[in-house]
mmCIF file of the N, C-alpha and C atoms, coordinates in Angstrom:
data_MODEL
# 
_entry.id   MODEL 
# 
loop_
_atom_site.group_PDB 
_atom_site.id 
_atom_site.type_symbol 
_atom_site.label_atom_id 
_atom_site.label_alt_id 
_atom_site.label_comp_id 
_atom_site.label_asym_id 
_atom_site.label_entity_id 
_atom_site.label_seq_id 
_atom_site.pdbx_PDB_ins_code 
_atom_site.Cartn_x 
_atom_site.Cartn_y 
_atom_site.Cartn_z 
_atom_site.occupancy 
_atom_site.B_iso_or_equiv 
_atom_site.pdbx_formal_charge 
_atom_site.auth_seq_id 
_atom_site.auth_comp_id 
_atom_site.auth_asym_id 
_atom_site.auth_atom_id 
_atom_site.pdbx_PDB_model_num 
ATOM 1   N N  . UNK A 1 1  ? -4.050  4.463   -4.938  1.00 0.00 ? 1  UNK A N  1 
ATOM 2   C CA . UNK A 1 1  ? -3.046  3.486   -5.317  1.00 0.00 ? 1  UNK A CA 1 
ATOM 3   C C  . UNK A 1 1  ? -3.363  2.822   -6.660  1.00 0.00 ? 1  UNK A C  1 
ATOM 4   N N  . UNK A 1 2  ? -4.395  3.662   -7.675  1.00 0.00 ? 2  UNK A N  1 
ATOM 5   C CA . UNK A 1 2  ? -4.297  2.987   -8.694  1.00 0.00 ? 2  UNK A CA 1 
ATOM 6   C C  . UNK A 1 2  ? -3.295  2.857   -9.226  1.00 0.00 ? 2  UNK A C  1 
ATOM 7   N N  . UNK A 1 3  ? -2.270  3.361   -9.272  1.00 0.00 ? 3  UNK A N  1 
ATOM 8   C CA . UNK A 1 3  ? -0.873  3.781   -9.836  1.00 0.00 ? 3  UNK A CA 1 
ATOM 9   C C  . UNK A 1 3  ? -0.397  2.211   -10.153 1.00 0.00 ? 3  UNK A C  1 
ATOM 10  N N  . UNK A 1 4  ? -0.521  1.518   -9.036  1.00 0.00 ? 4  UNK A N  1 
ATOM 11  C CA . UNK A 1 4  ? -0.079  0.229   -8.942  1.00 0.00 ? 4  UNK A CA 1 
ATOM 12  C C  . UNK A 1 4  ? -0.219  -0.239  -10.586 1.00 0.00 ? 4  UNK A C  1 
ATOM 13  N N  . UNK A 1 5  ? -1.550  0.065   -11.313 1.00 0.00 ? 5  UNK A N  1 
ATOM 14  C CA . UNK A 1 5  ? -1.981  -0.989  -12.356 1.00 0.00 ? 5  UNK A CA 1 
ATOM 15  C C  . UNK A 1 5  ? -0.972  0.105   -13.769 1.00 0.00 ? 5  UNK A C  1 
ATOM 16  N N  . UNK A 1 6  ? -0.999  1.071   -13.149 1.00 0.00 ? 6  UNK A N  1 
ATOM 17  C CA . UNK A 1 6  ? -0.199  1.944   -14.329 1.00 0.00 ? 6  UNK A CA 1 
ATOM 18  C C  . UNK A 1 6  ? 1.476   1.296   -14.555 1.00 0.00 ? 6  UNK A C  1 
ATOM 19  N N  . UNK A 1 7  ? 1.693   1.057   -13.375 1.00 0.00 ? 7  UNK A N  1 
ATOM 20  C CA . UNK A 1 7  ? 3.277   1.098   -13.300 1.00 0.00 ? 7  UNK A CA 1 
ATOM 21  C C  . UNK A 1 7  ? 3.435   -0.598  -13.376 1.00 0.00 ? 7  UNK A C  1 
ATOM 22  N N  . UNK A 1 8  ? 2.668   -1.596  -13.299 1.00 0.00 ? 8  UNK A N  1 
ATOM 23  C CA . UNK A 1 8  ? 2.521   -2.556  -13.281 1.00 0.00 ? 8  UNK A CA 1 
ATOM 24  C C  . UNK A 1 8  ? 2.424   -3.592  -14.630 1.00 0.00 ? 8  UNK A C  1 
ATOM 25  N N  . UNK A 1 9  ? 1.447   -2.965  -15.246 1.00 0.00 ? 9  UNK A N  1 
ATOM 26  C CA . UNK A 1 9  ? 1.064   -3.230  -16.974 1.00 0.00 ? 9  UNK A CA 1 
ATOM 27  C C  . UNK A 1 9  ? 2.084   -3.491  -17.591 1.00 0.00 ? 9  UNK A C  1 
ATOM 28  N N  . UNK A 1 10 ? 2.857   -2.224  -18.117 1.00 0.00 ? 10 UNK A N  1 
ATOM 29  C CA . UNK A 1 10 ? 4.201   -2.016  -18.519 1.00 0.00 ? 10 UNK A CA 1 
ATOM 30  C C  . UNK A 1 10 ? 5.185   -3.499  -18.591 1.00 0.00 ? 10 UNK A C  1 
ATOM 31  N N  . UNK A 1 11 ? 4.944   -3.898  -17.293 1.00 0.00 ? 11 UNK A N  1 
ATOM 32  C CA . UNK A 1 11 ? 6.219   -5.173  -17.075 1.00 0.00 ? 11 UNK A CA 1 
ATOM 33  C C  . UNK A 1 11 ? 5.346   -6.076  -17.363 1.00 0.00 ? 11 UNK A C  1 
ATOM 34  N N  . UNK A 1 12 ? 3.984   -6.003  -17.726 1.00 0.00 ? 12 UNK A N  1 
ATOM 35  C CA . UNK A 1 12 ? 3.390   -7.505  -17.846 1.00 0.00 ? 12 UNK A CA 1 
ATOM 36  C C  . UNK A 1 12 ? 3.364   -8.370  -16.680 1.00 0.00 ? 12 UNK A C  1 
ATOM 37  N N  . UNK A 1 13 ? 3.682   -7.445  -15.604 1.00 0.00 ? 13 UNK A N  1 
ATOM 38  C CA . UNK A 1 13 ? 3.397   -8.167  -14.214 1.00 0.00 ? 13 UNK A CA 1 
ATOM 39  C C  . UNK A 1 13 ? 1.923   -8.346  -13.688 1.00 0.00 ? 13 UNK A C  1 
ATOM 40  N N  . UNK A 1 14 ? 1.134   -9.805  -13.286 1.00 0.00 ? 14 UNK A N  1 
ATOM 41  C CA . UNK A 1 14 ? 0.130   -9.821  -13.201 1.00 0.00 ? 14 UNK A CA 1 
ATOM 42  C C  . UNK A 1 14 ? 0.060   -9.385  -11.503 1.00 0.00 ? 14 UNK A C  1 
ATOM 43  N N  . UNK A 1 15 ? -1.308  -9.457  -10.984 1.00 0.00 ? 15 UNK A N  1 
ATOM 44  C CA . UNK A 1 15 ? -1.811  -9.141  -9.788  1.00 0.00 ? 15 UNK A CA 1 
ATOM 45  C C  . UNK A 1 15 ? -0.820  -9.935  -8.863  1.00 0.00 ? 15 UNK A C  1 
ATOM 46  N N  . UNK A 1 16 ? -0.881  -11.383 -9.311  1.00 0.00 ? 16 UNK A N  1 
ATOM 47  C CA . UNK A 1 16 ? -0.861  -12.261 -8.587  1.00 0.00 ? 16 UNK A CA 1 
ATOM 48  C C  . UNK A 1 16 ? 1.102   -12.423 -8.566  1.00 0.00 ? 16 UNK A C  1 
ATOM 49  N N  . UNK A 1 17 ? 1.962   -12.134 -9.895  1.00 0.00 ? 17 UNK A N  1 
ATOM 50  C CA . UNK A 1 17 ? 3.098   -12.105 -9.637  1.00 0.00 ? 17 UNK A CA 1 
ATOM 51  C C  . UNK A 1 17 ? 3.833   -10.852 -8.936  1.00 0.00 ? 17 UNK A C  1 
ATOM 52  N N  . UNK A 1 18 ? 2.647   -9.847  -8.854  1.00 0.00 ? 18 UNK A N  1 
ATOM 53  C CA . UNK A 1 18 ? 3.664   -8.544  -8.217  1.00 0.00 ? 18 UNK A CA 1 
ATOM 54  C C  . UNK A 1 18 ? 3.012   -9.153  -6.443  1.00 0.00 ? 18 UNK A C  1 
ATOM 55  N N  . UNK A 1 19 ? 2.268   -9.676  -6.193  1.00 0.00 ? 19 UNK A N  1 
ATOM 56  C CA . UNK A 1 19 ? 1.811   -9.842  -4.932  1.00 0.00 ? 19 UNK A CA 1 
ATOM 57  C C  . UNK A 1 19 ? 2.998   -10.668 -3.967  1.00 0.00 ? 19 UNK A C  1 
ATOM 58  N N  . UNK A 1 20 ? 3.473   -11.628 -4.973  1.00 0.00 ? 20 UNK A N  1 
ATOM 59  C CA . UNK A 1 20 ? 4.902   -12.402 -4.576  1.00 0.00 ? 20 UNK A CA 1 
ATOM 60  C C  . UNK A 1 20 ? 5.886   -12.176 -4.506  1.00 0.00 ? 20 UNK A C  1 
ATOM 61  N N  . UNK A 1 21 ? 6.083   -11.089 -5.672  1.00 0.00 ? 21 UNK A N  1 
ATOM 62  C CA . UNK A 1 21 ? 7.418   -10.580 -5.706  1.00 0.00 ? 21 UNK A CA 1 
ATOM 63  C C  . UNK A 1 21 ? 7.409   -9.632  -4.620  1.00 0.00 ? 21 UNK A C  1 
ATOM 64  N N  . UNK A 1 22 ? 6.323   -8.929  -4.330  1.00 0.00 ? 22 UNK A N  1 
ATOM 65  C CA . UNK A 1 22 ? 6.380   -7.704  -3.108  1.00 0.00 ? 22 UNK A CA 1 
ATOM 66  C C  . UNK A 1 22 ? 6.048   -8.272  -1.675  1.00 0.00 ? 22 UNK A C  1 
ATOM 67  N N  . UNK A 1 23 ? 6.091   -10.041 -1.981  1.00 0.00 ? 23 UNK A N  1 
ATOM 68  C CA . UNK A 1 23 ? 5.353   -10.292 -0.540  1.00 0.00 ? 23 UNK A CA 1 
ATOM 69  C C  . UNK A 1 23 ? 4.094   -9.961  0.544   1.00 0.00 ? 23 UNK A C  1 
ATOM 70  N N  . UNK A 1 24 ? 3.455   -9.284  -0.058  1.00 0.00 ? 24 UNK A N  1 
ATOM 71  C CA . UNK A 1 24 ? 2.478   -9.795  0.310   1.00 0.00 ? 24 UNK A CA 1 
ATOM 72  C C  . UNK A 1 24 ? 1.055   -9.912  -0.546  1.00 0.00 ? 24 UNK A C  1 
ATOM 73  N N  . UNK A 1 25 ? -0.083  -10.037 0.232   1.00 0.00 ? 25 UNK A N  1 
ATOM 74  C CA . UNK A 1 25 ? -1.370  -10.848 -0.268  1.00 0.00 ? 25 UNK A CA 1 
ATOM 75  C C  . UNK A 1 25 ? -1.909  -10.036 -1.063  1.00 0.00 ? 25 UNK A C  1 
ATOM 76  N N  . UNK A 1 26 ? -2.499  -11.210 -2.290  1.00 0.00 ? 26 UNK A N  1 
ATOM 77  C CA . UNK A 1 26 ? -3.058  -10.900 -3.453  1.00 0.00 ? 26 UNK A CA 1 
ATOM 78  C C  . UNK A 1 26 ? -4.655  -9.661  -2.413  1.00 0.00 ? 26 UNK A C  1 
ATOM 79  N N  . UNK A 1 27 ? -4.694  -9.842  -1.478  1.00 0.00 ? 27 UNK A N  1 
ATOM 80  C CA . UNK A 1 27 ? -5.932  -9.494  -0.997  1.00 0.00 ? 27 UNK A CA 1 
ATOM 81  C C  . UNK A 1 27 ? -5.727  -8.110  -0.198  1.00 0.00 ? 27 UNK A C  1 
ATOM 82  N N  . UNK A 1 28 ? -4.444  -7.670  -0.023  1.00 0.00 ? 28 UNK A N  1 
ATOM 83  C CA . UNK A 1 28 ? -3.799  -6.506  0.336   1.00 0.00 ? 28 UNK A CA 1 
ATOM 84  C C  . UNK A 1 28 ? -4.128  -5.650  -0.979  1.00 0.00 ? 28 UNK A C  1 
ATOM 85  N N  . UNK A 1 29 ? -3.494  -6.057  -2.349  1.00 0.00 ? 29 UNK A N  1 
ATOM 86  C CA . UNK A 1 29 ? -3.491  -5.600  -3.511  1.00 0.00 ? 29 UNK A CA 1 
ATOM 87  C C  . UNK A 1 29 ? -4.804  -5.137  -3.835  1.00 0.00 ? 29 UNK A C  1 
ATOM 88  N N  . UNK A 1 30 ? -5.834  -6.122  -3.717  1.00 0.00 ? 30 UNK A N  1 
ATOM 89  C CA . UNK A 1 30 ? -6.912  -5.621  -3.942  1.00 0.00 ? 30 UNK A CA 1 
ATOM 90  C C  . UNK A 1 30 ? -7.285  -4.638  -3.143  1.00 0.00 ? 30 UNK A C  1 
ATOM 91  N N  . UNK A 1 31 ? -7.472  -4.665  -1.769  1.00 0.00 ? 31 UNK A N  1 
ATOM 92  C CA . UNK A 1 31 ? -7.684  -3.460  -1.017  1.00 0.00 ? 31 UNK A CA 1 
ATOM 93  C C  . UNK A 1 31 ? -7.341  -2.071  -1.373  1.00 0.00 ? 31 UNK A C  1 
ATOM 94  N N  . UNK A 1 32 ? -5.858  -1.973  -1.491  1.00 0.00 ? 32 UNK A N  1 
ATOM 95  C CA . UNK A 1 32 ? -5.074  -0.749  -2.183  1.00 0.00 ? 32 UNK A CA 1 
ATOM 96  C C  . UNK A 1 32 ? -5.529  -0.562  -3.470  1.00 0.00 ? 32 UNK A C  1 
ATOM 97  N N  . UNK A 1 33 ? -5.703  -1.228  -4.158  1.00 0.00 ? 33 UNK A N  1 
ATOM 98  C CA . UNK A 1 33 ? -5.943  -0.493  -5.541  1.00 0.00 ? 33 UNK A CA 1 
ATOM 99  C C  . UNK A 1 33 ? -7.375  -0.067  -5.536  1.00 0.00 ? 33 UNK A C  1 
ATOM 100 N N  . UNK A 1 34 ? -8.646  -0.510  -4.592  1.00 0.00 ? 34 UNK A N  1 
ATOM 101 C CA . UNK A 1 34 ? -9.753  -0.064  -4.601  1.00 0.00 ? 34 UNK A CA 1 
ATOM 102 C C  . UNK A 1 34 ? -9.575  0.748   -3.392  1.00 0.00 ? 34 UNK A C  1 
ATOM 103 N N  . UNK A 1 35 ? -8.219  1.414   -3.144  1.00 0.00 ? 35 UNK A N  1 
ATOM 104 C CA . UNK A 1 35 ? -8.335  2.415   -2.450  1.00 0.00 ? 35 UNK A CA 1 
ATOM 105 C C  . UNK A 1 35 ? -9.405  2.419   -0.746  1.00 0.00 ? 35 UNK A C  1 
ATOM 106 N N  . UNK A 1 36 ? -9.564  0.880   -0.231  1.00 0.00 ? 36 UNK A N  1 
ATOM 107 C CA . UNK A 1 36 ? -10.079 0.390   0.601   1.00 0.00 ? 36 UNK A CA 1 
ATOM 108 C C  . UNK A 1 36 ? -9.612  0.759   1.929   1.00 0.00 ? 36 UNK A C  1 
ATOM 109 N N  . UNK A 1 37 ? -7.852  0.846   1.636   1.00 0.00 ? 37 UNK A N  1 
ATOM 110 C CA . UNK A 1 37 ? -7.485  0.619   2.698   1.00 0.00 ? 37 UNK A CA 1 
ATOM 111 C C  . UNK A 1 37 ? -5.734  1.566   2.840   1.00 0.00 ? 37 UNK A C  1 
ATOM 112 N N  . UNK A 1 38 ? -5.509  2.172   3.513   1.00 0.00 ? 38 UNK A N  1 
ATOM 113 C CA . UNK A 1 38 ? -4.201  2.873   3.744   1.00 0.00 ? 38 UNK A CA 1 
ATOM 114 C C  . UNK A 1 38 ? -2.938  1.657   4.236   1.00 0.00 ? 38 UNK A C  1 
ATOM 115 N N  . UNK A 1 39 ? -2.090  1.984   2.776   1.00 0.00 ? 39 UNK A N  1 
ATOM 116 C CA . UNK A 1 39 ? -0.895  1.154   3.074   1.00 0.00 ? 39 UNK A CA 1 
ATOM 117 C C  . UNK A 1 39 ? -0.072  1.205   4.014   1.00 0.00 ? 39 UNK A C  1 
ATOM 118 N N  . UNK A 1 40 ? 0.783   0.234   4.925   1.00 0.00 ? 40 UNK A N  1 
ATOM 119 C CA . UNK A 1 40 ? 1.442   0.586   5.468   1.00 0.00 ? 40 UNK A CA 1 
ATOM 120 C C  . UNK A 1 40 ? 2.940   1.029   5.060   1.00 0.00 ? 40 UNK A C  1 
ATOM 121 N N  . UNK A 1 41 ? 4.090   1.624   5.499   1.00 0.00 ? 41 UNK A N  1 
ATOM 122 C CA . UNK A 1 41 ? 5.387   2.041   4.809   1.00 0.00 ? 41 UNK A CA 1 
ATOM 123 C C  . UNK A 1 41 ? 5.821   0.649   4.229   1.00 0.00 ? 41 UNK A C  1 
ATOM 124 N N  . UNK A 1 42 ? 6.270   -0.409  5.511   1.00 0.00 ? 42 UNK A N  1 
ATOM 125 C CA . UNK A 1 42 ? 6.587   -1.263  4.666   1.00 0.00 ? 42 UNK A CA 1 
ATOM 126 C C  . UNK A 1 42 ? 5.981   -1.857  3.188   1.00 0.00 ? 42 UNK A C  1 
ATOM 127 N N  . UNK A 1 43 ? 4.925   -2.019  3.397   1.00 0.00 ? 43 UNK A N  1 
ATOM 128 C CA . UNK A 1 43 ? 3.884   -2.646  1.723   1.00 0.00 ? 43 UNK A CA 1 
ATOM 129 C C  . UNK A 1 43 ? 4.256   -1.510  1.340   1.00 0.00 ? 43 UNK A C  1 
ATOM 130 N N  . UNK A 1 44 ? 4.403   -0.506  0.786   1.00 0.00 ? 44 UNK A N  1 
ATOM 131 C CA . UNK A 1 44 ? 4.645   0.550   0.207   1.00 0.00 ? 44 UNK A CA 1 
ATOM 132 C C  . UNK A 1 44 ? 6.088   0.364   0.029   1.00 0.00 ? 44 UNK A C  1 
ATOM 133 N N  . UNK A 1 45 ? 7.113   -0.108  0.617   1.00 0.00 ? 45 UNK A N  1 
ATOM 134 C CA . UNK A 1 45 ? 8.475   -0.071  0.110   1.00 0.00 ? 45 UNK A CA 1 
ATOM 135 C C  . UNK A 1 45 ? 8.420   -1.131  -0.449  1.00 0.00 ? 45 UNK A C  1 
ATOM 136 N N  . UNK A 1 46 ? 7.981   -2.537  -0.376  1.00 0.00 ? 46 UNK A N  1 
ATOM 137 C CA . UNK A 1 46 ? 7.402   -3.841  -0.653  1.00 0.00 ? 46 UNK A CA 1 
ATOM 138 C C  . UNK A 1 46 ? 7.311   -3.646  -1.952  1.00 0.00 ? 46 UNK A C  1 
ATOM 139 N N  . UNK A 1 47 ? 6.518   -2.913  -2.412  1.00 0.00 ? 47 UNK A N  1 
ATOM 140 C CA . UNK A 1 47 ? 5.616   -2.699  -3.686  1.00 0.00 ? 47 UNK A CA 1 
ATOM 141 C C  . UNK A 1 47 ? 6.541   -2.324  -4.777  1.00 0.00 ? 47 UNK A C  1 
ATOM 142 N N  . UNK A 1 48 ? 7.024   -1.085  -4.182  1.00 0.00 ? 48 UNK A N  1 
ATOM 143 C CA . UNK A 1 48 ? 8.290   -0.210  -5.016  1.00 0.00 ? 48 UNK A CA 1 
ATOM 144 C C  . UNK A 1 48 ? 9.302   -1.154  -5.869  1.00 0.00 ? 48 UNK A C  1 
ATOM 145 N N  . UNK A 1 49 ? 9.767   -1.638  -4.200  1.00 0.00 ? 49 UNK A N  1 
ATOM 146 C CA . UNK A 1 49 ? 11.285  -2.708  -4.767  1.00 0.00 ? 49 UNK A CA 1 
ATOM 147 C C  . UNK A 1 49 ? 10.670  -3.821  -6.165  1.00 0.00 ? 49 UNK A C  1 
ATOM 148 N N  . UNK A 1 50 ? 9.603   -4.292  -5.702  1.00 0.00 ? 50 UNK A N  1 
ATOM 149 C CA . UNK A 1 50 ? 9.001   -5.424  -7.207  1.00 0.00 ? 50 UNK A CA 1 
ATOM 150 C C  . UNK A 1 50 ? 8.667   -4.425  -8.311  1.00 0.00 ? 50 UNK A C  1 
ATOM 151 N N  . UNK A 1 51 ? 8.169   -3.332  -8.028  1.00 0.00 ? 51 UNK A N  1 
ATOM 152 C CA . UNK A 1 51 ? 7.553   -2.672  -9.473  1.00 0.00 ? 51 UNK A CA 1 
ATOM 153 C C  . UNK A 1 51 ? 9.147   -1.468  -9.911  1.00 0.00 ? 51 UNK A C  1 
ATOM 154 N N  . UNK A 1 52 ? 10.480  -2.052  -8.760  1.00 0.00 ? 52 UNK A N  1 
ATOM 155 C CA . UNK A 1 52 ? 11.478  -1.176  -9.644  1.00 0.00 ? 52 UNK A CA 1 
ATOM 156 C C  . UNK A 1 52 ? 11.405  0.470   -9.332  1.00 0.00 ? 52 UNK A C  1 
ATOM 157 N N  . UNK A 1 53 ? 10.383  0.786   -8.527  1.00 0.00 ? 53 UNK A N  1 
ATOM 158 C CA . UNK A 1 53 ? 9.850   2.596   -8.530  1.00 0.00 ? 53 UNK A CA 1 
ATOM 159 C C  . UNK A 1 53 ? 10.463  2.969   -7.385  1.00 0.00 ? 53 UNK A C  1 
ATOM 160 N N  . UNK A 1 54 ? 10.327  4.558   -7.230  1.00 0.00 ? 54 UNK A N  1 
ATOM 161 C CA . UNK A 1 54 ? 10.761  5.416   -5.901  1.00 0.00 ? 54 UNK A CA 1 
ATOM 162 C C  . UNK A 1 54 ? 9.361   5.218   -5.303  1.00 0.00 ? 54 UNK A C  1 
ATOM 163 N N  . UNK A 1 55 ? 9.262   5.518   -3.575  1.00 0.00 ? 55 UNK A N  1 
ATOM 164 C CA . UNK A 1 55 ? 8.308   5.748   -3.304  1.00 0.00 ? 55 UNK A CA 1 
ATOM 165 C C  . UNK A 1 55 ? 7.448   6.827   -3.885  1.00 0.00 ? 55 UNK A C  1 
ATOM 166 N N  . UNK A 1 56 ? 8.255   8.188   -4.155  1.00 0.00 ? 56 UNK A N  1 
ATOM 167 C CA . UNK A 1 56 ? 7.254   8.996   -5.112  1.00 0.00 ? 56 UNK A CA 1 
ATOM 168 C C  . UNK A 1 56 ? 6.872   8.889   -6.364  1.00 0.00 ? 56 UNK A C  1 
ATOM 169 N N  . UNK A 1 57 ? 7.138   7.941   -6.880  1.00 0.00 ? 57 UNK A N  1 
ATOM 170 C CA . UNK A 1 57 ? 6.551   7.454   -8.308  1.00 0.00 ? 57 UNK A CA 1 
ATOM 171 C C  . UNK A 1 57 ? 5.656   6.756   -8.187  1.00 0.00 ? 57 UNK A C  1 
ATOM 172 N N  . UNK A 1 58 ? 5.443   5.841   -7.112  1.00 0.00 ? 58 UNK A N  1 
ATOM 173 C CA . UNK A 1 58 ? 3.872   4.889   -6.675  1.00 0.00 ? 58 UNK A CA 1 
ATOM 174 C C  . UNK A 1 58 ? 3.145   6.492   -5.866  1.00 0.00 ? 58 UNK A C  1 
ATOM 175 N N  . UNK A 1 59 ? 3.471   7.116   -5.193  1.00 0.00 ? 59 UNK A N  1 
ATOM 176 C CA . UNK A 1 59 ? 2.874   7.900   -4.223  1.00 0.00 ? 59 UNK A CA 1 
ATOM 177 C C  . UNK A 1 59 ? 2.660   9.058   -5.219  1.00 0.00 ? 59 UNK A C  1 
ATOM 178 N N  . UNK A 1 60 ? 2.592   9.503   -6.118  1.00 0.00 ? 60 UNK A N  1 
ATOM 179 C CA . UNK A 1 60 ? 3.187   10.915  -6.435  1.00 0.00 ? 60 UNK A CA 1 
ATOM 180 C C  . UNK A 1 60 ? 1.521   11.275  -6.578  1.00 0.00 ? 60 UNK A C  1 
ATOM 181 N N  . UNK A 1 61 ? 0.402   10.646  -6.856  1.00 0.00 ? 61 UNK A N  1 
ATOM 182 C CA . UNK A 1 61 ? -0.544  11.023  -7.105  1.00 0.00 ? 61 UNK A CA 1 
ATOM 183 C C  . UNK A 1 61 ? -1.731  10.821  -5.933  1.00 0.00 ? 61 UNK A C  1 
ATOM 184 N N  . UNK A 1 62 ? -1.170  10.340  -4.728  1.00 0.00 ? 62 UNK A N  1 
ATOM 185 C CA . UNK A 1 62 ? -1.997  10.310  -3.860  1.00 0.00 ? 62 UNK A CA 1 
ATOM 186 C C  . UNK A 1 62 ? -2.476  11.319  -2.862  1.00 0.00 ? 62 UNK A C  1 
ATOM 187 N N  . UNK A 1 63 ? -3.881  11.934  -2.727  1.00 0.00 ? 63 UNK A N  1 
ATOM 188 C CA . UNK A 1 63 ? -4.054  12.487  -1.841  1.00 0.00 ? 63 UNK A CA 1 
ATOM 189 C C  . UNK A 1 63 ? -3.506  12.505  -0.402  1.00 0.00 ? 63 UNK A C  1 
ATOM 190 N N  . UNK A 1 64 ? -3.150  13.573  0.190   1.00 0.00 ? 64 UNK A N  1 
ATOM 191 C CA . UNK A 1 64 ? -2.742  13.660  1.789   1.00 0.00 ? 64 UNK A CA 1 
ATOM 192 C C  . UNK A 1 64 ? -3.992  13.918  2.414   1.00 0.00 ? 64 UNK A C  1 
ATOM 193 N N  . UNK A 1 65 ? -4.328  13.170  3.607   1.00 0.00 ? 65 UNK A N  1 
ATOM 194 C CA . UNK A 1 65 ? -5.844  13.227  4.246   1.00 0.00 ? 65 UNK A CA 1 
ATOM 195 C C  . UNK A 1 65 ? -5.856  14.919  4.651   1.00 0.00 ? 65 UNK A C  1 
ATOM 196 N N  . UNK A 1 66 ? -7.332  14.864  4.833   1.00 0.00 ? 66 UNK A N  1 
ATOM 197 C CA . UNK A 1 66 ? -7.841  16.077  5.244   1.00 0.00 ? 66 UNK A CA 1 
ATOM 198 C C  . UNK A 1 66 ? -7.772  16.090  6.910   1.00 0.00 ? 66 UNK A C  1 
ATOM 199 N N  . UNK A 1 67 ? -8.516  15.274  7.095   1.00 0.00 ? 67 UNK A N  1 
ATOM 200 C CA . UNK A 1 67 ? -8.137  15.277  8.824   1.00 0.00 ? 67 UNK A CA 1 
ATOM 201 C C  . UNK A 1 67 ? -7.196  13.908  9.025   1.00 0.00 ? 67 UNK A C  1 
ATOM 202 N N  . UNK A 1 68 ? -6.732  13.831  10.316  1.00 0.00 ? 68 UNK A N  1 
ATOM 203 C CA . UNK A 1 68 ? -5.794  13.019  11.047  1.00 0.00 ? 68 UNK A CA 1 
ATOM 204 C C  . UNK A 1 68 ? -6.575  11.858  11.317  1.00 0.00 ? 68 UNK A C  1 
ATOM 205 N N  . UNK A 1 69 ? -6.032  10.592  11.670  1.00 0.00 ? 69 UNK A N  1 
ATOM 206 C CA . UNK A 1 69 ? -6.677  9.605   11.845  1.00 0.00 ? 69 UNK A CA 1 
ATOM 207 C C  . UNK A 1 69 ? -6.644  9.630   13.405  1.00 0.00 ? 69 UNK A C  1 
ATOM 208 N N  . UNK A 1 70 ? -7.513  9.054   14.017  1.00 0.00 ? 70 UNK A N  1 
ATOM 209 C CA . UNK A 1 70 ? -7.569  8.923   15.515  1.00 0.00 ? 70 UNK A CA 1 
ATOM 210 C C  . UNK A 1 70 ? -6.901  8.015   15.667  1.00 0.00 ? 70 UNK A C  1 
ATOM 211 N N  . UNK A 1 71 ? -6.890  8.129   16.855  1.00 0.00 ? 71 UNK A N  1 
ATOM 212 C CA . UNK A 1 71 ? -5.408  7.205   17.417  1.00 0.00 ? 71 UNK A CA 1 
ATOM 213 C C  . UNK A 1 71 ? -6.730  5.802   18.235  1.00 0.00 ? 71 UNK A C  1 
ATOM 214 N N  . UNK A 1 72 ? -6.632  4.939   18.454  1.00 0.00 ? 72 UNK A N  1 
ATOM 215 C CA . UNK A 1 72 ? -6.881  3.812   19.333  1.00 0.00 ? 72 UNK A CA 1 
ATOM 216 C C  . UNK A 1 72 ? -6.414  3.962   20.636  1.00 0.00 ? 72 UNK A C  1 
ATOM 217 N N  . UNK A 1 73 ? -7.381  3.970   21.421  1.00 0.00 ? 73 UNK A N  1 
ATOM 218 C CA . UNK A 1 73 ? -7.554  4.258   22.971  1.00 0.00 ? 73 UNK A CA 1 
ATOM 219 C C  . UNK A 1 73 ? -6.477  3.110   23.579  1.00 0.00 ? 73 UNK A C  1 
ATOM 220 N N  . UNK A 1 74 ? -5.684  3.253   24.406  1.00 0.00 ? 74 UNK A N  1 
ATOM 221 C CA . UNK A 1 74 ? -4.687  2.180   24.636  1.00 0.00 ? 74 UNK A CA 1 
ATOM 222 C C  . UNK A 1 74 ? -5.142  2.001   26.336  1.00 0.00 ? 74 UNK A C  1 
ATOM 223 N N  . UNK A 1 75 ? -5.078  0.684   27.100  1.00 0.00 ? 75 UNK A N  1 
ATOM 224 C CA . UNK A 1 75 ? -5.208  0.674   28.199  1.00 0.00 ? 75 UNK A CA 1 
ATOM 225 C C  . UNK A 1 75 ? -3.894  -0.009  28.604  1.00 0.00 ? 75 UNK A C  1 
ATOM 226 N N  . UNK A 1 76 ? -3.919  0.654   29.516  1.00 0.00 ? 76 UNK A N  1 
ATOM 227 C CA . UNK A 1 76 ? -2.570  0.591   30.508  1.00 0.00 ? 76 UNK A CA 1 
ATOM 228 C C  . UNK A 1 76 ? -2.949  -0.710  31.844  1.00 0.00 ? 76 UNK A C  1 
ATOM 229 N N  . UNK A 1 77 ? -1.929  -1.442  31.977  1.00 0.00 ? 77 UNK A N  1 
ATOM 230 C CA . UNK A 1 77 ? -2.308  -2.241  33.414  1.00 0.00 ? 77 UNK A CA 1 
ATOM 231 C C  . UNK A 1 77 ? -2.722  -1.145  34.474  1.00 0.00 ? 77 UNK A C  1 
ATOM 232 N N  . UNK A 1 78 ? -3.625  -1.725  35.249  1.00 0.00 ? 78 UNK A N  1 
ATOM 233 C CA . UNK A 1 78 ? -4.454  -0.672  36.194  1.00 0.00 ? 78 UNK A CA 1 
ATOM 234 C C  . UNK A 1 78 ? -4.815  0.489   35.507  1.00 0.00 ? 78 UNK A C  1 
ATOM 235 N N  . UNK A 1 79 ? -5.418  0.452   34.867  1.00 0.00 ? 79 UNK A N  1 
ATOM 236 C CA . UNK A 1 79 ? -6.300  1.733   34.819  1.00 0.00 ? 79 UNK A CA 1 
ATOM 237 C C  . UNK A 1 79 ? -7.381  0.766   34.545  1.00 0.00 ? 79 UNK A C  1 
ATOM 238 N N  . UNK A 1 80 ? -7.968  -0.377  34.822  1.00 0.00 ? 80 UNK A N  1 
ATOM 239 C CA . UNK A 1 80 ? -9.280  -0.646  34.936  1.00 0.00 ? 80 UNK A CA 1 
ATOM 240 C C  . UNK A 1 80 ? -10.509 -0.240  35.319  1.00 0.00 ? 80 UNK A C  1 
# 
């Protein structure tokens, strides 16, 4: 998600005004751009609508994982 700072510059939009305009946290931003953390769709449409882009113009350079992410074990009432 470095893309963010590519497509970002341009408008002279800082960290802190694309974080508002896209709603959410300056601390999301950081995550994504150090590639910390996998966006969700919404922050990803979030992002777009303030920086003006398609999703494949923020996405166009991102790797697709190699393996699948595991899923989180879910417990059901009674199965204790």
């Amino acid at each position: 998600m470095a893309k963010i700072d590519e497509l970002r510059e341009p408008q002279a939009l800082s960290l802190e005004r694309l974080a508002g305009a896209a709603d959410v946290s300056l601390w999301t931003l950081h995550q994504l751009r150090g590639e910390l953390s996998d966006p969700r769709l919404s922050t990803v449409l979030r992002l777009c609508r303030a920086l003006g882009v398609s999703a494949g113009e923020l996405l166009n350079d991102l790797p697709l994982p190699v393996e699948p992410r595991q899923r989180r074990a879910q417990t059901r009432k009674g199965d204790d």
